[in-house]
Steps between C-alpha positions, in 0.01 A plus 500: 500500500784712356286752399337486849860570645599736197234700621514509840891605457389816300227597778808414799740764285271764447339440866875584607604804214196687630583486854787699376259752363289780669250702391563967468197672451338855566374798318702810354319824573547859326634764691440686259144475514414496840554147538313392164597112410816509276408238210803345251739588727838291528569236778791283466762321750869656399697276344265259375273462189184457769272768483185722301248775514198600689160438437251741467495545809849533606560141623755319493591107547869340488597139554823550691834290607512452883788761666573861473391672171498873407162554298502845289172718371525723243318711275529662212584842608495447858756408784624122527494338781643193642489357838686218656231219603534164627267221360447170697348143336138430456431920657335774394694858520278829376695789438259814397725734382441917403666643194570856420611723197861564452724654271529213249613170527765247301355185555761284337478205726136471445416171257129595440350809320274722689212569252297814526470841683220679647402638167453158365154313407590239790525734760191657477300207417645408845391818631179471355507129666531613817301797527091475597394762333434475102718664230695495260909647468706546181848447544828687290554190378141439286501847401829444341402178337215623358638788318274781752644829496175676660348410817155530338588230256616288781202506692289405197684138508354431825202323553145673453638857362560662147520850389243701325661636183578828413457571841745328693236428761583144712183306575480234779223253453276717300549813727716837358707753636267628790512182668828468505809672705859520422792518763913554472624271804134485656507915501220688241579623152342823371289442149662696175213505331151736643254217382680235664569390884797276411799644314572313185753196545639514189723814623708278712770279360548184632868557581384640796308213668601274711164333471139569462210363768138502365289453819138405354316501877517765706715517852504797711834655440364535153284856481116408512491675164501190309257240283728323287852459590837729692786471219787554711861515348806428704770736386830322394779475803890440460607174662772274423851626341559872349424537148404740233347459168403638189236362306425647115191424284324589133175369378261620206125456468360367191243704399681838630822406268276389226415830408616755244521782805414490857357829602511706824389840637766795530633568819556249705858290515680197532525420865147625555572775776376744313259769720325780256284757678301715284579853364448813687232679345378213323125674418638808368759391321606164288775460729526096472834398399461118370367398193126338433683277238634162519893406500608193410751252683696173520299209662770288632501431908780528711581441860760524764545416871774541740455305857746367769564457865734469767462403878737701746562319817542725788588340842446173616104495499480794191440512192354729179412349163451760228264392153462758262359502130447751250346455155347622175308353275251616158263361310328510140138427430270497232172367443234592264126386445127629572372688767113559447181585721150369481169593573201277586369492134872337409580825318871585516514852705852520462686237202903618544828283317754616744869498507690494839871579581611474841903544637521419862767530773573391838795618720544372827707523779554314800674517812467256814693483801511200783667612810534199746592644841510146660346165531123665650496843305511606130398811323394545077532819345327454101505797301356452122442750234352414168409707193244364259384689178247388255525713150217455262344585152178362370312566193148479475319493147206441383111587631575779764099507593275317262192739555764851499860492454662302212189354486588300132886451621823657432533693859804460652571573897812472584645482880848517618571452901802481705443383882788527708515315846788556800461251797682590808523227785624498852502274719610377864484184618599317804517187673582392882521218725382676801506203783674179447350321144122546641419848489618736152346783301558631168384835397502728132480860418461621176504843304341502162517774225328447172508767189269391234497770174295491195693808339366668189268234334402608170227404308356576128195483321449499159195477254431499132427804372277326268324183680376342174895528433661306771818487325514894447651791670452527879458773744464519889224357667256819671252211637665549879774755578637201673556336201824691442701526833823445723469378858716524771430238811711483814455280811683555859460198725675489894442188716651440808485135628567241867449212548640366826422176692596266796537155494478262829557121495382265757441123583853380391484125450770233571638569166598818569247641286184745606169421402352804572541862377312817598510843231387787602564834261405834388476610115441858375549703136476849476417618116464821341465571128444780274359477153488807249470541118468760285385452151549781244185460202567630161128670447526481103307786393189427295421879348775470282623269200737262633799399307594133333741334760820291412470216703923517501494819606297585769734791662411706182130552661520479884768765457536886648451552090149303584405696819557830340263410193230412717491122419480394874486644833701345771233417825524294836178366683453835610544669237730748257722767628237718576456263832661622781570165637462288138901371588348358879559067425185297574564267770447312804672357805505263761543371814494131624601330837470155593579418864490169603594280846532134456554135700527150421565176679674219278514148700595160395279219635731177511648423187218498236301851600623857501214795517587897458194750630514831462303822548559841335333826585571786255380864447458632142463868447494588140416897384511614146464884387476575118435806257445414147366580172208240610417743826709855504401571789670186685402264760618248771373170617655301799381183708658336839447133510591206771557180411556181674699217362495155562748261361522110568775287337550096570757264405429086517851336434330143364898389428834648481388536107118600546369823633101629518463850559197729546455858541224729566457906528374813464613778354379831287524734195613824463382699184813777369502866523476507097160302562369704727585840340258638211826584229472356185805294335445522147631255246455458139189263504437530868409778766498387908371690812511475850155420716592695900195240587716209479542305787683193595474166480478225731707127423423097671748331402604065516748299349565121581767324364726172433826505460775262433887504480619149350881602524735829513378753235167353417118548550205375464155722636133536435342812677112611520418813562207752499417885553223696565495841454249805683387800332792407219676779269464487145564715175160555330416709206211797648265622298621822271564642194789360426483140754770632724626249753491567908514291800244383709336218779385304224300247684460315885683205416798359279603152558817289349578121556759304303785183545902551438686241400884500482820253467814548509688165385886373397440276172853376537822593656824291376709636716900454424703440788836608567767454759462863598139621380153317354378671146150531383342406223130536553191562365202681701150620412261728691140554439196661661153574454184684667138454351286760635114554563435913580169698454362789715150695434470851366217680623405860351280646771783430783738718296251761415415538880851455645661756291158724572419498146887618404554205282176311267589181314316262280689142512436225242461230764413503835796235567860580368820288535741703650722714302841318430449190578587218332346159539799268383873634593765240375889512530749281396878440490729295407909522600795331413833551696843311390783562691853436368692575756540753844516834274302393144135444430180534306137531597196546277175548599153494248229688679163509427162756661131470382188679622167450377263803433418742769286805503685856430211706590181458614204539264200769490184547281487230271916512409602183729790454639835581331714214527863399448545216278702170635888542453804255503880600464768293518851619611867296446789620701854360518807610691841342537762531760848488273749563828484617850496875371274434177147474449292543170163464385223497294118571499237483235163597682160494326566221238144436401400891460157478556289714412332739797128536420209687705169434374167683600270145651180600364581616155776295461741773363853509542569839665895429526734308338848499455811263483839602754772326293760243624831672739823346412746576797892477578700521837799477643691545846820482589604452852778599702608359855 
């Protein structure tokens, strides 16, 4: 009976304390990004110890004292503000409440710690959340924890990519760089490289992103152009409080320090803005002022970066934020190994031991500019500039030509390369509120300038003089007047760029929230590019004895001393100086537009379904003009195509944790002007042509997937997905003297299907708790897969009759996997953060990437495939936060060193191998306020 009474006394008291209690709820909105829920924001009653974050999706829920109460919300970064409510017992008050950017806030009365920022993983796994369509966004904040200085290594730790090496090209479930696009804040980036439609994403630094969206499905503000994924990178924007800082950094490579000299070609320098032209009267005369022999150097890397920000308020509604960045950075490599070629009887064509020295550099510069002219209009003016040089020497010796040259060994061809690139961006973009919240547009222009130089490659051939004595004197090789030469390469590229589209909401519900939104939006590029090279031969002259060559002194023969006796005469494609035109470059041009209208209805159906449906309708003209050594007389090709796009996305919300989304479209292929133009690129072991036959190719693409989102920061999906290609585009070796590689419409039909699999997932978080501020100490681990199934057909006769007999193959199989495509992709990581208090931690992060084999290059005759062996690296990075000014750090990337192998199928001959050595790297920063 007394604990009948006990009870009921309990029940009575808190029956009556809660009728002194309401309850404060609502949601916090971004102003900042068009109304965007604003997650982990603060919400507290002054005065009291009663109060906590948003959720995910910027709601809020207080237990309150009855009476008068001033609540406050506040953001890191943003405005506070409180407001002066009055709560009554046993009632329900919502408060939504809109926050905007300000100059910088003290929050000192403020008991709980706001956690993140839009750069951080919980952000944009919100984002991701909320969003129907399918993708996948890298925030500042990974990059940084996994040690990523390049954006092309960052996009390799997503799900279903890697990175073909020694190429740098990305692949996205099995498909390479002519499926995929690349955009600066969602405007086009020019290629730096004439075989390649992407530019290569290890020229930008990651100090200049903000974050990096991988959108795997198609949507039509995306260019139609497109098979495997849009990379878009989100350049870096000041927000918060003024700050500048310096950040310092030295590293070393293994294998490059490990040996007795590193060697490089004469000429060009440290910073890697060097821009030789060659000599006037350069047939005539031995005008050519750089050496043919190597230098050495020191093969320690060093790096530098200076970056800050400010934000100027001007007015009451005004306001520009400033973020710029500029930075320098070099790099040693060496690797050495094998590099062979086989015919179909297994007999070694070609059986080289090669050394390789490379010293790159990257220079970038960044400017961006946010001008807020009020609450419904703001303007972005990006300007970037980047400078990326690549300076190599390779050695070649061994079997030259196992039937000719060297034929016994001891040849030795020797190629030394500098490629310069200069990136100029510009861009424009803006953003307005035109009516109210339910009708706003944003718009981009962009200006593009890309230089691309390949000044004054040299290259060396030597031979025994004696082949039955390999380890005798040499002299120059008279097989090809090729064989001795220097090259000079240069590539113009101009785009212009908009993109501008409207945005009108409808069907607002009682939440204040619409359900519907219609897009409609216009998307054009304008490109032109110019491609020239001129290539001066050294004809060695075979009527006359030559002399014994010092392998260490090469400038004593290709000399004006060597001209005069006769040894050589100096010739272009042409021909010598007799030629009245022998100095006019090969070349070819080209012009491409892509003009494109678009619409698309997004609606939410109740709570559970939302559905986007779009429509695209684009014009592609495409016209390419050439003369070359291939056909002197020149030529042009062109086509005008129409396309029409459908895209469908849907979103089922099974929970607030659960999400199923499916996606569906159609979209197409472009081949490049290099493809299409009959010039040959000539490498060491390797000669490629263009085919003016090729056409494009037509994509189906679906995707369905689960995803889940257990708490803030973590995910857990499973995705299926499939492809098939029309009329694909592949590299195939024709039929020729010397198996050169061009491009054709291999086949009717390519298909891929696979599964992704990722989690994100907190082990453990013992978080300390303060009066003030909450510490971390927390373990998390990330890890995602893809297993793929691809194969397409490869049918002779089609490419025989669609390049009207231009092009005549002989494939090994009738079916081929498709080139670069792995079946297994794995990544993992693993991250440990301990904070010690506001201004001093440490985070370390073990990350691990595997891909299984995938085919380099597909096979002819009875050769087989050539295919890249299965690699695994392993990367540790560390960095420590010693004060609020001091940051340092340490990375030691490919710990296991595997050895990179390329084997021909059939034969079952490795054709390439060769180890890259483990990078040890330090940084530091300091930061001023």
């Amino acid at each position: 009976m007394k604990k009948i009474l006990f009870i009921t006394l309990i029940c009575l008291c808190n029956i009556v304390f809660a009728q002194d209690k309401g309850t404060v709820t609502g949601t916090l909105t971004d102003k900042e990004m068009n109304g965007e829920a604003l997650p982990f924001a603060n919400v507290f009653i002054k005065g009291t110890t009663i109060g906590g974050t948003t959720d995910m999706d910027g709601k809020y829920t207080l237990n309150v004292p009855v009476g008068n109460q001033t609540i406050v919300f506040s953001f890191i970064g943003y405005q506070t503000i409180e407001k002066t409510i009055e709560v009554k017992a046993n009632q329900t008050l919502t408060i939504n409440q809109e926050l905007g950017a300000n100059e910088g806030v003290t929050l000192d009365e403020v008991q709980i710690k706001a956690t993140v920022s839009k750069e951080k993983e919980s952000a944009l796994l919100l984002e991701q959340k909320k969003a129907v369509s399918i993708k996948t966004t890298i925030g500042a904040q990974e990059l940084s924890k996994k040690g990523v200085s390049d954006v092309a290594t960052a996009v390799t730790k997503a799900t279903g990519i890697s990175k073909q090496e020694g190429s740098n090209n990305v692949y996205v479930r099995g498909l390479g760089d002519r499926y995929n696009s690349t955009t600066l804040n969602g405007l086009p980036l020019p290629s730096n490289n004439p075989s390649k439609k992407n530019i290569n994403l290890d020229i930008f630094s990651t100090g200049i992103v903000k974050l990096i969206d991988i959108n795997k499905i198609y949507n039509n503000q995306i260019y139609g152009d497109f098979g495997g994924a849009n990379i878009n990178i989100a350049s870096k924007e000041h927000t918060g409080k003024p700050y500048l800082e310096i950040g310092l950094g030295s590293g070393v490579n293994s294998r490059a320090a490990g040996q007795d000299h590193f060697y490089l070609q004469d000429g060009p320098g440290f910073w890697g803005f060097d821009n030789p032209t060659y000599p006037n009267n350069p047939l005539t005369n031995y005008n050519f002022t750089t050496s043919w022999d190597k230098t050495t150097k020191s093969p320690f890397n060093t790096n530098f970066s200076l970056k800050g920000g400010k934000k100027f308020n001007i007015g009451e509604e005004s306001s520009l934020s400033v973020f710029g960045t500029l930075a320098f950075g070099n790099d040693f490599k060496y690797k050495n190994g094998i590099s062979r070629s086989v015919n179909g009887n297994a007999i070694l064509f070609t059986d080289y031991n090669y050394d390789s020295f490379d010293y790159n550099t990257n220079t970038t510069g960044m400017l961006n500019v946010l001008y807020k002219i009020n609450s419904k209009h703001k303007l972005r003016y990006n300007t970037l500039y980047i400078n990326s040089s690549n300076q190599s020497l390779d050695d070649y010796n061994g079997v030259i030509n196992t039937f000719d040259n060297a034929s016994e060994g001891g040849g030795l061809v020797r190629r030394s390369t500098f490629d310069r690139t200069t990136l100029l961006v510009n861009q424009l973009l803006g953003n307005h509120k035109i009516k109210d919240d339910y009708l706003n547009g944003e718009w981009g222009i962009a200006f593009n300038k890309l230089d691309n130089i390949v000044p004054d490659r040299r290259q060396n051939m030597l031979v025994p003089q004696d082949n039955d004595n390999i380890n005798g004197p040499k002299i120059v090789s008279d097989l090809a007047s090729s064989d001795n030469h220097r090259y000079y390469q240069n590539l113009d590229e101009k785009e212009y760029a908009f993109n501008g589209s409207v945005n009108y909401l409808f069907n607002k519900n009682e939440d204040e929230v619409y359900n519907g939104k219609i897009t409609l939006g216009y998307s054009g590029k304008w490109k032109d590019v110019n491609f020239d090279a001129t290539q001066f031969n050294f004809k060695i002259n075979r009527n006359i004895t030559q002399p014994i060559i010092d392998v260490n002194d090469l400038d004593a023969y290709f000399s004006q001393n060597g001209l005069n006796n006769n040894y050589f005469d100096i010739v272009t494609f042409r021909g010598n100086a007799s030629i009245s035109n022998a100095l006019t470059p090969q070349f070819y041009k080209g012009r491409q537009i892509i003009s494109g209208v678009f619409g698309n209805i997004e609606y939410k159906f109740g709570e559970k379904l939302t559905a986007n449906l779009g429509v695209k309708y684009e014009q592609i003209y495409q016209k390419v003009e050439w003369e070359t050594a291939l056909q002197p007389l020149g030529g042009e090709n062109y086509f005008f195509k129409k396309e029409l796009l459908p895209n469908l996305a849907l979103k089922y919300a099974v929970n607030d944790k659960n999400n199923i989304k499916f996606a569906a479209s159609k979209t197409y292929t472009l081949p490049q002007f290099k493809e299409r133009a009959p010039f040959q690129f000539e490498d060491v072991n390797q000669t490629k042509f263009g085919n003016p036959y090729l056409d494009l190719s037509t994509n189906y693409n679906f995707d369905l997937r689960w995803e889940m989102f257990p708490k803030s920061g973590e995910v857990i999906s499973l995705t299926g997905f499939g492809k098939i290609i029309k009329n694909p585009i592949n590299e195939i070796i024709v039929a020729s003297a010397t198996n050169d590689i061009s491009y054709a419409n291999t086949g009717n039909q390519a298909e891929v299907f696979g599964a992704e699999f990722e989690i994100r997932k907190e082990i453990f978080n013992h978080v300390r708790e303060t009066e003030t501020e909450d510490f971390d100490n927390k373990l998390t681990v990330g890890f995602n897969t893809s297993y793929m199934y691809n194969n397409q057909d490869i049918n002779r006769e089609k490419v025989f009759n669609d390049t009207k007999g231009f092009l005549n193959i002989f494939p090994t199989n009738t079916e081929s996997k498709l080139t670069g495509a792995s079946d297994l992709l794995v990544n993992a990581d693993v991250s440990y953060l301990k904070e010690f208090n506001k201004n001093q931690n440490l985070l370390m992060t073990l990350a691990y990437n595997y891909f299984s084999d995938r085919v380099y290059a597909i096979g002819v005759a009875s050769k087989g495939n050539l295919v890249d062996q299965g690699v695994s690296t392993l990367d540790f990075i560390a960095k420590s936060k010693l004060s609020d000014r001091i940051n340092v750090g340490l990375s030691l990337k490919n710990l296991l060193n595997p050895t990179v192998t390329r084997t021909q199928e059939i034969q079952n001959v490795d054709v390439l191998s060769f180890k890259k050595g483990v990078n040890f790297g330090l940084s530091f920063s300091y930061k001023i306020d």
